[in-house]
C-alpha positions as CSV (number, residue, x, y, z in Angstrom):
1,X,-41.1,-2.0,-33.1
2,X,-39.0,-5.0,-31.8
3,X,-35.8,-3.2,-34.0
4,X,-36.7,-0.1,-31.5
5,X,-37.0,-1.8,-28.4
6,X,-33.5,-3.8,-29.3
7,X,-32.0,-0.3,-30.2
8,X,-33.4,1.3,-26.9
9,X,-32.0,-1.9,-24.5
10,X,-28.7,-1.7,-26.1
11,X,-28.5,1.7,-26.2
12,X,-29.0,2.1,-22.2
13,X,-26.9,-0.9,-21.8
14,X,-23.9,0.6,-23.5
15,X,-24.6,3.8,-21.2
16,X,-24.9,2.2,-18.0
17,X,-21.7,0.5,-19.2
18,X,-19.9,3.4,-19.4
19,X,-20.9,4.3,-16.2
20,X,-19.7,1.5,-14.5
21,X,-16.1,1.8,-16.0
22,X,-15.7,4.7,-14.3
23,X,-15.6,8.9,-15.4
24,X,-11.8,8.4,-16.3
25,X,-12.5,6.2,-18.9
26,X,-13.8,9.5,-20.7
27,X,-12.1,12.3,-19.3
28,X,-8.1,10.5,-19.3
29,X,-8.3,8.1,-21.5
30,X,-5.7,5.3,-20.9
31,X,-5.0,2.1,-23.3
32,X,-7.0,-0.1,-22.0
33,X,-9.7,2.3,-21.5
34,X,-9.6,3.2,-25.6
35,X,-9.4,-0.7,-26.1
36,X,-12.9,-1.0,-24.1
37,X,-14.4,1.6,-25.8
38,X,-14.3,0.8,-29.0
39,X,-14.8,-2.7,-28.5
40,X,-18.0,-1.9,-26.5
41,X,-18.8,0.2,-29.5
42,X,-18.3,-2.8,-31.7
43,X,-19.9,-5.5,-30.0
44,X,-22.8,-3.3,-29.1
45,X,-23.5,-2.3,-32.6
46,X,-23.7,-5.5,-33.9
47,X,-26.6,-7.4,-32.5
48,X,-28.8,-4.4,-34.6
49,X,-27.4,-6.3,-38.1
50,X,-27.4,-9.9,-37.1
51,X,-29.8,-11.7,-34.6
52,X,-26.9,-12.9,-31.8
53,X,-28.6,-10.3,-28.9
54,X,-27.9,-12.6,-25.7
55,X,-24.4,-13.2,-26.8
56,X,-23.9,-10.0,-27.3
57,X,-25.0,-9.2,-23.6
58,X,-22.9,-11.5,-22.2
59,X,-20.0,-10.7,-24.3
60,X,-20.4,-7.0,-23.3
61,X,-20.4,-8.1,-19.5
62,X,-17.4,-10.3,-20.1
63,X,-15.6,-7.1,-21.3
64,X,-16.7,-4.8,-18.8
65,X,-15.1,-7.2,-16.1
66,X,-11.7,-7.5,-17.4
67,X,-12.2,-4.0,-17.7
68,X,-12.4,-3.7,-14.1
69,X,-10.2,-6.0,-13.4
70,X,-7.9,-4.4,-15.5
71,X,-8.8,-0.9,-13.3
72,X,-7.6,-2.4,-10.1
73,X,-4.4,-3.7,-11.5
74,X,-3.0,-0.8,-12.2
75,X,-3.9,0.2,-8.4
76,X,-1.1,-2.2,-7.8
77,X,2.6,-0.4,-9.0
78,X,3.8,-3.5,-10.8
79,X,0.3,-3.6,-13.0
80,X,0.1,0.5,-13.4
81,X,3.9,0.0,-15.0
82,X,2.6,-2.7,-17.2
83,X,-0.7,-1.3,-18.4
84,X,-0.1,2.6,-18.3
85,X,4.2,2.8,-18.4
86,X,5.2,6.0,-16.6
87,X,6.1,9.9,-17.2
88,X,9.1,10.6,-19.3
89,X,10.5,13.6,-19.0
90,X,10.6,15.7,-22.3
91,X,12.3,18.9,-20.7
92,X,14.5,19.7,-18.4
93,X,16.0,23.1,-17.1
94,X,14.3,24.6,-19.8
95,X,16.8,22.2,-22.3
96,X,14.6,19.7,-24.1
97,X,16.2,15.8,-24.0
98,X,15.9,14.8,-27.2
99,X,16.5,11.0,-26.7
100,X,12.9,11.0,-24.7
101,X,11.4,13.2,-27.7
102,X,12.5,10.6,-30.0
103,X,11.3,7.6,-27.5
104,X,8.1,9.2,-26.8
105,X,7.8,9.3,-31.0
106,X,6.5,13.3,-30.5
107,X,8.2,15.7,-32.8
108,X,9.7,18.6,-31.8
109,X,7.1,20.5,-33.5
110,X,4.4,18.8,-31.6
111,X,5.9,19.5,-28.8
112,X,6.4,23.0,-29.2
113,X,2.8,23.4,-30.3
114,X,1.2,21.4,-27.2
115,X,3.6,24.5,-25.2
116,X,2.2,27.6,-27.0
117,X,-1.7,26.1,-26.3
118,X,-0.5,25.7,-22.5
119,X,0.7,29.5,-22.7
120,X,5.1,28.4,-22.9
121,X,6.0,29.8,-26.2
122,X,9.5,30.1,-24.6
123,X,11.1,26.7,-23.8
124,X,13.7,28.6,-21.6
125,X,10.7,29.3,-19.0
126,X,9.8,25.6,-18.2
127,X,11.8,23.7,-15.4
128,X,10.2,20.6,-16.7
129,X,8.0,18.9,-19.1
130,X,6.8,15.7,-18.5
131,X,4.8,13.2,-21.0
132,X,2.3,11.3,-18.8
133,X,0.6,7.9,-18.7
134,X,-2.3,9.3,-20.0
135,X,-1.0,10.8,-23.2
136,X,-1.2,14.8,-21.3
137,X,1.7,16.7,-21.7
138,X,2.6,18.4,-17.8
139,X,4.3,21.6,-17.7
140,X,5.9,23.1,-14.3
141,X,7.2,26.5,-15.0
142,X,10.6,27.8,-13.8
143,X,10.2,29.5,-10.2
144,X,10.5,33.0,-11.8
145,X,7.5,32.3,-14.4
146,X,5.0,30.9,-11.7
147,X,1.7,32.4,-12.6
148,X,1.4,35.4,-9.5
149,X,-1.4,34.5,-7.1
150,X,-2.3,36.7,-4.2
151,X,-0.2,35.0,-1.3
152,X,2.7,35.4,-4.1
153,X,3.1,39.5,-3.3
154,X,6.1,40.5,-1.7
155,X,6.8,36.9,-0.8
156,X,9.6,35.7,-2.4
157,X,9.3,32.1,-4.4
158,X,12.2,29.4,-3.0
159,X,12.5,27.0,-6.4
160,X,12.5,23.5,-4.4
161,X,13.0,21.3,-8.1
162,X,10.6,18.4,-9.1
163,X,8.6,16.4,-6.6
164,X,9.5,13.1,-6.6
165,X,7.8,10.0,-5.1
166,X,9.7,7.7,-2.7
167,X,6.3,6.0,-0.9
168,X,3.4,5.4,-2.8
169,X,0.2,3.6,-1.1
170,X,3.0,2.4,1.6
171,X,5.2,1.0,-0.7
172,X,8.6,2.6,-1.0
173,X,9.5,3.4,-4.7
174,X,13.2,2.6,-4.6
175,X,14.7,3.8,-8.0
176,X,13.9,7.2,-7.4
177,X,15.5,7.3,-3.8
178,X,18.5,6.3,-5.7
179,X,17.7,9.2,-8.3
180,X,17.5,11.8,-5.7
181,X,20.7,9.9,-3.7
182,X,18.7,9.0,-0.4
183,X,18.6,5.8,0.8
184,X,16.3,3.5,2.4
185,X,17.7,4.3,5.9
186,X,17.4,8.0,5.5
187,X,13.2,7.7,4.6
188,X,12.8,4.9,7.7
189,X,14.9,7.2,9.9
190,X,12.7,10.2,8.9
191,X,9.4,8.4,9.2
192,X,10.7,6.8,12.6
193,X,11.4,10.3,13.7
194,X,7.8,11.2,13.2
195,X,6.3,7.4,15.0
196,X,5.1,6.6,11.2
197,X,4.6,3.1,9.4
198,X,4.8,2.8,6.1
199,X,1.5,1.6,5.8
200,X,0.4,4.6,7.3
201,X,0.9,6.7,4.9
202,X,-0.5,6.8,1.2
203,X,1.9,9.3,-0.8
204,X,5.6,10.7,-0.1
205,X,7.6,12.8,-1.8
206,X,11.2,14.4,-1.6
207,X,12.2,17.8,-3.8
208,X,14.6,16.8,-5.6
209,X,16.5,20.0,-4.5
210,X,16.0,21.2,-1.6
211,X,15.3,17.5,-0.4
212,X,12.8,18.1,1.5
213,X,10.6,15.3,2.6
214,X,6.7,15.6,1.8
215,X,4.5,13.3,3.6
216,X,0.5,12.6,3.4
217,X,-1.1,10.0,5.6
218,X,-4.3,8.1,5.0
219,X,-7.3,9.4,6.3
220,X,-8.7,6.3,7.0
221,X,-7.2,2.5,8.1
């Protein structure tokens, strides 16, 4: 009976654990989060074959902290770098950059694979391909093999390139003004035209060909 009980706490322990880390922990799994996990599953188990069950407790508090804490680095651009790296792009103009493939340590065939299951047998049809943080392959299909919708009839599709981010969380995200050849004047002169601050707004981005710049303000201060 006091093997049950033990069983039953940990068991709603681990739960409500798993809880508190947050749904991404299950549904995008980052490193840290697969670090937790089996950890958690570790520690958790092994109070059940020794008798160490307060320890164990506050070991499995002491790892879901720095598990938070962890969480809300990566909320900062400087920890999200560290802790989940960021997109690398695998395709480009439907050519695939091998040098990434081979960085990325994905073969070919992987690759090509992951494609078919997303419904691009034909690598010719993607404009790019991007391996995220989170281990997901991202595929955004030429202009001409956008899945039709309804507002798509006898409206013709303008191919504006790859978003890409120059403010994030009202901080402005300098390499990639220099990869899309804006500078810092040109964004401050755009948002100046339109009486923003940066820390008014939460995510910016610019197509990278028709250079068109994106902007989404916070909803709340």
């Amino acid at each position: 009976m006091a093997l049950f009980i033990k069983v039953l706490i940990l068991y709603l322990i681990t739960i409500a654990i798993m809880r508190l880390m947050g749904k991404s922990t299950i549904i995008q799994m980052t490193p840290y989060d697969l670090v937790a996990i089996i950890i958690v599953g570790t520690v958790a188990s092994e109070p059940l074959i020794s008798t160490k069950f307060f320890p164990t407790i506050l070991t499995l508090a002491i790892l879901v902290t720095l598990h938070i804490l962890f969480a809300k680095l990566t909320l900062w651009q400087w920890g999200n770098r560290f802790f989940l790296g960021e997109p690398t792009i695998l395709i480009k103009n439907g050519k695939i950059i091998e040098d990434n493939i081979e960085k990325s340590r994905l073969s070919i065939a992987q690759l090509l694979s992951i494609l078919r299951s997303k419904g691009y047998p034909k690598v010719s049809d993607i404009d790019y391909a991007l391996l995220e943080p989170i281990g997901e392959i991202s595929v955004i299909p030429k202009s001409e093999n956008t899945p039709v919708t309804v507002q798509h009839f006898e409206i013709s599709i303008d191919d504006e390139g790859l978003p890409i981010s120059v403010i994030i969380d009202g901080k402005i995200q300098y390499r990639n003004l220099k990869l899309i050849g804006k500078s810092e004047k040109w964004l401050l002169e755009h948002l100046d035209k339109q009486n923003l601050f940066l820390k008014e707004i939460i995510y910016a981005y610019v197509n990278e060909k028709t250079k068109k710049l994106n902007i989404n303000k916070r909803t709340s201060k």
